[in-house]
C-alpha positions in Angstrom: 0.0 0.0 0.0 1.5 3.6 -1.5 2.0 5.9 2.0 0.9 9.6 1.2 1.3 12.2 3.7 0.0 15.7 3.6 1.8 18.6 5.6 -1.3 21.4 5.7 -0.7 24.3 7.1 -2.9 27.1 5.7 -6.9 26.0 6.2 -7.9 28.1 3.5 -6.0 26.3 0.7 -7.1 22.8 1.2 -8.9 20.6 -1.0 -10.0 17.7 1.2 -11.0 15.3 -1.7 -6.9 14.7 -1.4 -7.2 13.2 1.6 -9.7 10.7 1.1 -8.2 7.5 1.0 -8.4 5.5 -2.0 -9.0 2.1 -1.3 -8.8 1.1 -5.8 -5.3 1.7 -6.2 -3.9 1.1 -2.4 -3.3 4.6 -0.9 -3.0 5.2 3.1 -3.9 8.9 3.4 -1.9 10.6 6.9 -2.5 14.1 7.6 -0.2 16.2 10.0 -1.8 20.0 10.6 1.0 22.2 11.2 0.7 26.2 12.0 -2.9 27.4 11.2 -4.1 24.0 10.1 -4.4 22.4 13.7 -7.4 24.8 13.8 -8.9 22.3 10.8 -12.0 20.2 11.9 -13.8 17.4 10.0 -11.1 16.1 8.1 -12.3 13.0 5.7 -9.6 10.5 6.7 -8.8 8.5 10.4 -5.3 9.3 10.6 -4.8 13.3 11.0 -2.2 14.4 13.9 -1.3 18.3 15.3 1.8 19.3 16.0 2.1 19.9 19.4 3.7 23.4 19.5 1.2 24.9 17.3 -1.5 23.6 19.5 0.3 25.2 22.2 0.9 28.3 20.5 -2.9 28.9 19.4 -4.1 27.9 22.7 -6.6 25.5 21.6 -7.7 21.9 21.8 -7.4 20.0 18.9 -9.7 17.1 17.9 -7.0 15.2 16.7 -3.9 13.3 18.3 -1.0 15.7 18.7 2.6 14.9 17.8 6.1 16.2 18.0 8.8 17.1 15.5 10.1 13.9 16.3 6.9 11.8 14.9 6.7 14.4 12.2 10.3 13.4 11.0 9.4 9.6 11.5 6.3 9.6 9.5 8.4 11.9 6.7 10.8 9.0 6.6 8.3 6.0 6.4 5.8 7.7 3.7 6.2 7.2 -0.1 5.3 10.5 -0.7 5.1 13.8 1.2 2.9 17.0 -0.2 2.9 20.0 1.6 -0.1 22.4 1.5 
């Protein structure tokens, strides 16, 4: 299965039929929200994470799991492709 993951970081530029996964041709969809996008709700895929120190920084509380620049380097490494928006 072809790993895609999506760095968003501006809400207002995001087309979330992306980030539906495509079962057809074998695509896991992962999402990491970064600056503005941990304030993103309603995403159409199970695996979206915030970055922990923009949660911080925007004093809110996401609806997603939050993860450091660590996991955000890990998940870099183990996708087959990574698109920033």
């Amino acid at each position: 299965m072809r790993k895609i993951l999506y760095l968003v970081k501006d809400p207002d530029h995001i087309r979330t039929d992306l980030l539906v996964p495509d079962q057809v041709s074998g695509r896991e969809v992962s999402v990491i929200l970064l600056q503005d996008g941990v304030t993103l709700t309603d995403l159409p895929t199970n695996r979206v994470y915030a970055l922990s120190d923009d949660v911080r920084a925007r004093h809110i509380t996401p609806s997603y799991p939050v993860v450091s620049y660590a996991d955000v380097l890990r998940m870099m490494f183990e996708a087959d492709a990574v698109i920033a928006l």
